[in-house]
C-alpha positions, 0 to 999 in steps of 0.5 A, spaced: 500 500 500 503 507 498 501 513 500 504 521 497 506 525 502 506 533 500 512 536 500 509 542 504 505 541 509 499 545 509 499 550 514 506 552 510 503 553 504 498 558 506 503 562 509 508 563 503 501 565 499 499 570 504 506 573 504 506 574 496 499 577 497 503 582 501 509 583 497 503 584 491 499 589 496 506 592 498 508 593 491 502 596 488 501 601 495 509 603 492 507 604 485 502 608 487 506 612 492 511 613 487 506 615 481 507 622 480 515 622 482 515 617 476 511 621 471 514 627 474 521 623 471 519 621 465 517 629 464 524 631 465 526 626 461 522 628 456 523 635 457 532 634 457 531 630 450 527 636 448 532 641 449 539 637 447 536 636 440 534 643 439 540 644 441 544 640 437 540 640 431 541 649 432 550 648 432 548 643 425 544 649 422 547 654 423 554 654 422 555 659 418 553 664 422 559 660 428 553 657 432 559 652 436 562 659 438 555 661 440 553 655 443 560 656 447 558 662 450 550 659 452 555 654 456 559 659 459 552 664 460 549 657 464 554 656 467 554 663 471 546 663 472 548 655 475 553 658 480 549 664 482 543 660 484 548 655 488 552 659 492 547 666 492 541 662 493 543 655 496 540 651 490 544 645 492 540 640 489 543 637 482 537 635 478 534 642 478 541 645 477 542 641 471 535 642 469 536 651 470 544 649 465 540 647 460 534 652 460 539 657 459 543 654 454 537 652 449 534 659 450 541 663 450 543 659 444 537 662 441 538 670 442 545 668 440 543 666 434 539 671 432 543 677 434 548 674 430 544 673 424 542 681 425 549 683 426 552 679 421 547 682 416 548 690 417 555 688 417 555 685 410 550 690 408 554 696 410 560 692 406 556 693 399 553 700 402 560 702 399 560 700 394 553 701 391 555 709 393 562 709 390 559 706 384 552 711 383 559 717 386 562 715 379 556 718 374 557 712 371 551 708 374 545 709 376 541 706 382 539 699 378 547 700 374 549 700 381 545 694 384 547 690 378 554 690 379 551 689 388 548 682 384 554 681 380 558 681 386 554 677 390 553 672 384 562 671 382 561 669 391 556 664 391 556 658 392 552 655 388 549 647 388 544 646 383 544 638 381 549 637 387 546 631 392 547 632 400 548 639 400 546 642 407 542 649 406 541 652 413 535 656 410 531 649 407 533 646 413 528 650 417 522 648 414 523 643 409 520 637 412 516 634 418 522 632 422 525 640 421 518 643 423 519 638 430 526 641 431 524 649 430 518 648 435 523 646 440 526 652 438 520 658 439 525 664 438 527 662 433 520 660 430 517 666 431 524 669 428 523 666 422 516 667 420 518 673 418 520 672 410 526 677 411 529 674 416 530 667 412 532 672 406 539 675 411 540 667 412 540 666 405 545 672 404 550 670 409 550 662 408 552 665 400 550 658 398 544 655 394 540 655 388 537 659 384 531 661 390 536 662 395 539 668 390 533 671 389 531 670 396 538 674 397 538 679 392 531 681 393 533 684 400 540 686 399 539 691 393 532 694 397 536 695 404 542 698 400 539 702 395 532 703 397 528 700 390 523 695 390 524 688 389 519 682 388 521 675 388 518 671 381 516 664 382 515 660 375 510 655 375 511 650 369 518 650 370 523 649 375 526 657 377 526 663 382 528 669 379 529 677 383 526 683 380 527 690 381 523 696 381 526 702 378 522 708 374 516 706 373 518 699 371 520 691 374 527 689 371 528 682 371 535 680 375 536 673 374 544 673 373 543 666 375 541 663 368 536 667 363 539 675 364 546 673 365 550 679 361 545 685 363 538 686 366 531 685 362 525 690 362 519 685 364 516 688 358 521 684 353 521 678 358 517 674 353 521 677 347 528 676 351 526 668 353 522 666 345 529 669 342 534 666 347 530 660 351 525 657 347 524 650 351 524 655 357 519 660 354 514 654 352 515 651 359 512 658 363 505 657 365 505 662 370 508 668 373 507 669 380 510 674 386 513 671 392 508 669 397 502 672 394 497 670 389 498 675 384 500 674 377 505 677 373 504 675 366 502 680 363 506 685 366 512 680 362 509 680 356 506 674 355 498 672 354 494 673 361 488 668 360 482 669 366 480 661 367 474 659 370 474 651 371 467 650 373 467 642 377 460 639 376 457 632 378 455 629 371 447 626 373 449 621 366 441 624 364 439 629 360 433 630 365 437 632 371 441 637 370 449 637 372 450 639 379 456 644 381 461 640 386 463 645 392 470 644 394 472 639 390 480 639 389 483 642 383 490 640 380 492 643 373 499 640 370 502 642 364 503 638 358 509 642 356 514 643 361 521 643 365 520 639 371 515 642 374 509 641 371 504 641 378 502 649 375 497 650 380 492 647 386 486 649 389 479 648 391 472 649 388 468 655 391 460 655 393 458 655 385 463 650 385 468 654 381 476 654 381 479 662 378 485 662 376 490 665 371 494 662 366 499 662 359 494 662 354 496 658 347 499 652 352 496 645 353 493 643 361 491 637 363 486 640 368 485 634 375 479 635 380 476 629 386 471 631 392 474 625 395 468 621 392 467 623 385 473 625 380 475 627 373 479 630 369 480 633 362 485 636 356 485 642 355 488 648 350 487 654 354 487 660 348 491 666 349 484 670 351 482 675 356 477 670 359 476 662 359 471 657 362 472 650 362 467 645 365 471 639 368 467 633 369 467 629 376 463 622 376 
């Protein structure tokens, strides 16, 4: 006869249970005591990250301003406001000291690296200033002679990068991507700075290096603080290009020295007349011309045909006893069948009456694209050089 024998006895048991159901309870009774120190952590964690990038991502950026000496001196500027609140206000707890270092650091860089964007400027600025007056002192120039010789002095000094690959521009890197928008709003100095179009343009002017946006970003606001004419920025739609313009009695004068005025500025007038004789694919190409940041055209003021359009975006019944119906803001995209790689020349929505108005090179081939998300269409179109055109888009 056999019998099993436990290898605890009973009473054993229960105790072990009742001593990790109290291990359990202490536990939790722990966690709970500690949560808001835990969360508390994990908030100053994520706050030290925040700033370390912002602050790593501001010595890559700006470099050609000399943002590791800038941030040298953030350092050094931490440093006393640490010693101050240790020995003058007997902060002795490290965390917190740590915690005010870095603070001061990501904000000091940020006013450094401002003041130095504005002194360097005005330093640069006073540089061609002297030359601008000592040309226009000669009798020989006037103010656009002079601010000519301003763009040819910049352009022989630029940097230039068009088709290099890998090429860190510091105006492209502020707002270029997802990521790059993150960084600058760890940095709200320095956002706030740079939602100014000026201050991205005296960036652009000291980095000395881009393509053909940055030079006309830099020519724009460099021949204006020194000479006190007008400027614009032209953006052409259907091609790939930027070009400045400066005003000077009672006319725009294109100042592309980068490709199509290379020898001497063009009257905007004759740029039509200037691009058909000399470049020809490129003339081909130009659907719009628009003025940075705004939404105005500049067709007409280059010589070329300016057409009012009217795309019209109607919901097809597939009936000819209901009538079509208009499609309120549905998305408008006209591409150019002609172009230089650029051939998205416009984007937007339909309005109430389910109409989309803009302007456009006439005597050019577009393919007209519109979606409500639910029906679409699309449509090939010769846009006729004409004061007004409409064109009924389909959307099924």
């Amino acid at each position: 006869m056999s019998c099993v024998v436990p290898l605890f006895a009973k009473e054993d048991a229960n105790e072990k249970k009742e001593i990790f159901l109290e291990f359990v309870a202490g536990l939790r009774q722990k966690v709970s005591e500690n949560r808001k120190n835990i969360i508390l952590g994990a908030c100053l964690g994520l706050a030290y990250a925040c700033f370390l990038m912002a602050i790593c991502y501001d010595i890559l950026v700006f470099q050609v301003i000399g943002s590791l000496f800038l941030f040298v001196v953030s350092v050094a500027v931490g440093l006393i406001f640490v010693f101050y609140f240790n020995y003058k206000r007997n902060v002795n707890k490290s965390d917190k000291l740590l915690f005010l270092f870095l603070i001061v650091v990501w904000l000091s860089l940020q006013i450094l690296l401002i003041g130095g964007i504005e002194y360097q400027y005005q330093h640069a600025l006073e540089d061609y200033k002297q030359d601008y007056i000592d040309a226009v002192d000669t009798g020989k120039y006037t103010a656009l002679g002079a601010s000519w010789l301003l763009t040819e002095r910049y352009y022989s000094e630029m940097d230039k990068t068009y088709g290099q690959e890998g090429v860190l521009l510091p105006n492209r890197a502020l707002f270029s991507s997802s990521t790059a928008l993150v960084f600058m709003g760890c940095n709200p100095l320095l956002l706030a700075y740079f939602v100014d179009p000026n201050s991205c343009n005296k960036l652009i002017f000291l980095q000395n290096k881009g393509n053909c946006g940055e030079f006309s970003g830099a020519i724009a606001l460099m021949v204006r603080d020194v000479s006190g004419l007008e400027t614009r920025q032209i953006q052409m739609e259907g091609a790939d290009h930027g070009l400045p313009e400066v005003y000077f009695e009672g006319d725009w004068w294109v100042f592309d020295k980068t490709y199509t005025t290379s020898s001497s500025p063009v009257k905007a007038q004759q740029y039509a007349t200037h691009l058909r004789e000399k470049f020809t694919d490129l003339y081909l190409s130009i659907a719009d011309l628009r003025v940075a940041n705004g939404d105005d055209s500049a067709l007409e003021e280059h010589g070329f045909y300016a057409s009012n359009v009217t795309i019209s975006a109607l919901f097809d019944t597939i009936s000819d006893v209901k009538l079509d119906t208009p499609i309120a803001n549905a998305e408008i995209e006209v591409y150019a069948v002609k172009y230089q790689r650029d051939p998205l020349v416009f984007t937007g929505k339909t309005d109430t009456n389910g109409d989309c108005n803009l302007v456009l090179n006439g005597d050019k081939e577009y393919i007209i694209l519109g979606s409500n998300g639910v029906h679409k269409g699309i449509k090939s179109v010769n846009v006729l050089p004409s004061e007004d055109e409409s064109i009924t888009l389909l959307l099924y």
